[in-house]
Phi, psi and omega in degrees: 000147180264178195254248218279100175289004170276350164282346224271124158273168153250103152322119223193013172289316151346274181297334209266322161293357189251339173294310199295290197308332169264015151270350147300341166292296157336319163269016156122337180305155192277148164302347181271303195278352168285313181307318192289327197273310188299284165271299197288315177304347179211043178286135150341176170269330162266019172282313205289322176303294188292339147325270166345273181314331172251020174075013245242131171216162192298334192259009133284339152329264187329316172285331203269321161284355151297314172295344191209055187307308185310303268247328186274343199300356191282315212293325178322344181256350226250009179280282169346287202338291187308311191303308172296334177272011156324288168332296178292317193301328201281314181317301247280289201285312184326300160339286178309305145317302177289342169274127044075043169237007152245152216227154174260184163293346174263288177217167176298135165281119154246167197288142185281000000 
């Protein structure tokens, strides 16, 4: 269970492997072997989870960024993004833990 969200990291290694690979994509690399190498080869343990659990693989990845390249071109920004939005998310969950209306799969998080 976790303590304190301000102690809390934000992991940000996903997208920042998942940007590398499509821009290799982008300069011509085939896409399974850019995801695999790039992403799925170095995932977090929760990328590696939410894979798992959704069915998610570099050759499924890959059709879906051929088909719809625009749609990933935002993410370049969204590491940024995140990074300036710490603050309010950490406010966000503290908030959420002292009402007791964010909950784990097991049992409700509290604040220690």
């Amino acid at each position: 269970m976790p303590g304190d969200p301000a102690a809390a990291a934000f992991v940000y290694d996903d997208i920042r492997n998942f940007l590398s690979a499509f821009d290799r994509i982008q300069a011509g690399a085939n896409p399974r072997e850019a995801l695999e190498l790039e992403y799925f080869a170095r995932a977090t343990p929760g990328l590696k989870a939410l894979s798992a659990r959704k069915g998610v693989s570099a050759a499924t990845m890959a059709k879906s960024v051929r088909r719809q390249a625009s749609d990933y071109r935002w993410l370049s920004n969204l590491a940024a993004q995140l990074i300036r939005h710490e603050p309010a998310m950490r406010k966000a969950v503290r908030i959420a833990l002292r009402e007791g209306s964010l909950t784990h799969a097991r049992a409700p998080i509290r604040m220690p």
